[in-house]
C-alpha positions in Angstrom: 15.7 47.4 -38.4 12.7 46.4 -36.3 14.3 44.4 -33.6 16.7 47.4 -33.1 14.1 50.0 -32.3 12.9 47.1 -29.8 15.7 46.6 -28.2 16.1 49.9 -28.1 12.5 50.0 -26.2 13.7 47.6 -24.2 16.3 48.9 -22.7 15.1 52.0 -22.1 12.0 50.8 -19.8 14.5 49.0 -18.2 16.6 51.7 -17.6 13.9 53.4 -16.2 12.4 50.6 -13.8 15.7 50.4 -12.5 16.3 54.3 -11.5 12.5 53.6 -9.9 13.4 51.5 -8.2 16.6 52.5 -6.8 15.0 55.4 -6.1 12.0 53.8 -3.8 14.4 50.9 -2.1 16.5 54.1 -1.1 13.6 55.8 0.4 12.7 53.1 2.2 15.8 51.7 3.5 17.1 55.7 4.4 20.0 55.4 1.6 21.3 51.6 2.8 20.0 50.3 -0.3 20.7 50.3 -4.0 20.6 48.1 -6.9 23.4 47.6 -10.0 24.0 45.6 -12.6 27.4 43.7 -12.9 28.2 41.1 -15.8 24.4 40.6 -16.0 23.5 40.1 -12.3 21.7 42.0 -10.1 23.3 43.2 -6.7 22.9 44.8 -4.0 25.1 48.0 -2.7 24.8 47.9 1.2 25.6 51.5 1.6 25.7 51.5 5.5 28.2 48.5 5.8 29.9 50.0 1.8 29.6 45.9 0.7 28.2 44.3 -2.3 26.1 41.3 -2.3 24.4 39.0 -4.6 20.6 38.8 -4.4 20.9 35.1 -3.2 22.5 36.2 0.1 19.7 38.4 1.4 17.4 38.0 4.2 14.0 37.3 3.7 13.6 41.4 4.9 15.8 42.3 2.4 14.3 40.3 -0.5 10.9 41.9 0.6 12.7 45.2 0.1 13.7 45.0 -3.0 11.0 43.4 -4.3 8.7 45.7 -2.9 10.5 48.4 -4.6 10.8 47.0 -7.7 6.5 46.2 -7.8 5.9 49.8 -6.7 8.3 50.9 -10.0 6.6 48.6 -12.0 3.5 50.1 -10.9 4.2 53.4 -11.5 5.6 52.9 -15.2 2.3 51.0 -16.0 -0.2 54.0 -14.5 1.8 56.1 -17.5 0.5 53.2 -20.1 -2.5 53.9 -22.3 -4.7 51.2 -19.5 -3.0 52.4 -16.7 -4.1 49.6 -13.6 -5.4 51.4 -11.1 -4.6 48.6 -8.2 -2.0 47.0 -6.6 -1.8 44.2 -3.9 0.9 43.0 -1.8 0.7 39.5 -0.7 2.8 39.0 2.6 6.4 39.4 3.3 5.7 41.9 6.3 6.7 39.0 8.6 10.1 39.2 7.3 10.6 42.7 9.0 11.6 43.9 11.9 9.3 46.3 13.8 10.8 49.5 12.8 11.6 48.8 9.2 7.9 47.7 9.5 7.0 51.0 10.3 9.0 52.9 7.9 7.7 50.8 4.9 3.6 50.7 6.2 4.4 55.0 6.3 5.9 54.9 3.0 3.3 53.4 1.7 0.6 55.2 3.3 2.5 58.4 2.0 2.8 57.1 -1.6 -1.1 55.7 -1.8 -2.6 58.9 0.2 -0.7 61.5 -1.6 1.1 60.3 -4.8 -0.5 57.6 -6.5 -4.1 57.5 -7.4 -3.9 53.5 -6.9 -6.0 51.4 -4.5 -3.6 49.6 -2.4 -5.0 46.2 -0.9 -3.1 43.8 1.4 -3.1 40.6 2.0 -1.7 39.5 5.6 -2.6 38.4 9.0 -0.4 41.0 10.9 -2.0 43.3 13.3 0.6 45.8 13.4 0.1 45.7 9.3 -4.2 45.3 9.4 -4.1 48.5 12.7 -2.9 50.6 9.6 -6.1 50.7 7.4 -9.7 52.1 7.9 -11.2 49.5 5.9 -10.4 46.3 6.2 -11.4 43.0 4.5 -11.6 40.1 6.7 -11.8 36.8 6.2 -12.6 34.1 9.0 -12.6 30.6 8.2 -14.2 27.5 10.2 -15.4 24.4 9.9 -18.4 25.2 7.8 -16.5 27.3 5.7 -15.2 31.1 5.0 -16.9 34.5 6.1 -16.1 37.5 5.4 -16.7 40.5 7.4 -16.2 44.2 5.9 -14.8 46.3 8.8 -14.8 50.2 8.4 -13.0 51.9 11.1 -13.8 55.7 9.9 -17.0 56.7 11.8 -19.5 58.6 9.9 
């Protein structure tokens, strides 16, 4: 019957978002990480400390992790669609890291948006070690007679 095939369907693309994104939250976590489904919950595998915890009990890092990992999956299953989005912007959560997992995950994704993906990445923050990152940068400065915004490009021509 129909609903079959669908759920069918479903579960598929959910089997693959979730091999994506185990398979980016291990990249950038260097194997600690790793999703799995028990009784219907998500969890998390803490390879490094071999402990399983409930998504409620993470840090705000850790939540940022994983849901990092799971946009960037989500991403890359919808570039395969027939309108494939050719964006993505992350709004924030970089505060919640500590400076070297900062740098891991700003690498990552410079990696994945340079050499893998044909996406335009934008982000949203008001971290310098985060804005140093980019050659063009978006800025917006706001006082008392409103917003500018001033279009920085930091490749010389």
């Amino acid at each position: 019957s129909g609903i079959d095939l669908i759920s069918y369907l479903s579960t598929k693309l959910f089997d693959l978002l979730y091999f994506r994104t185990n398979k980016i939250i291990e990249s950038l976590t260097e194997g600690r990480y790793n999703l799995f489904i028990k009784r219907g919950d998500i969890f998390i595998r803490d390879n490094w400390y071999n402990v399983d915890r409930g998504v409620k009990s993470l840090s705000g890092g850790e939540r940022f992790l994983t849901s990092l990992s799971l946009a960037l999956a989500i991403s890359e299953i919808s570039s395969k669609s027939k309108y494939p989005i050719k964006s993505l912007f992350i709004d924030e959560g970089f505060s919640t890291l500590d400076i070297d997992t900062l740098n891991d995950v700003m690498d990552y994704l410079e990696n994945y948006f340079n050499n893998v993906s044909d996406k335009v990445l934008g982000i949203i923050t008001h971290i310098p070690e985060v804005k140093d990152k980019f050659n063009y940068i978006i800025e917006v400065i706001k006082d008392k007679n409103g917003s500018k915004v001033n279009i920085i490009n930091k490749i010389t021509v």
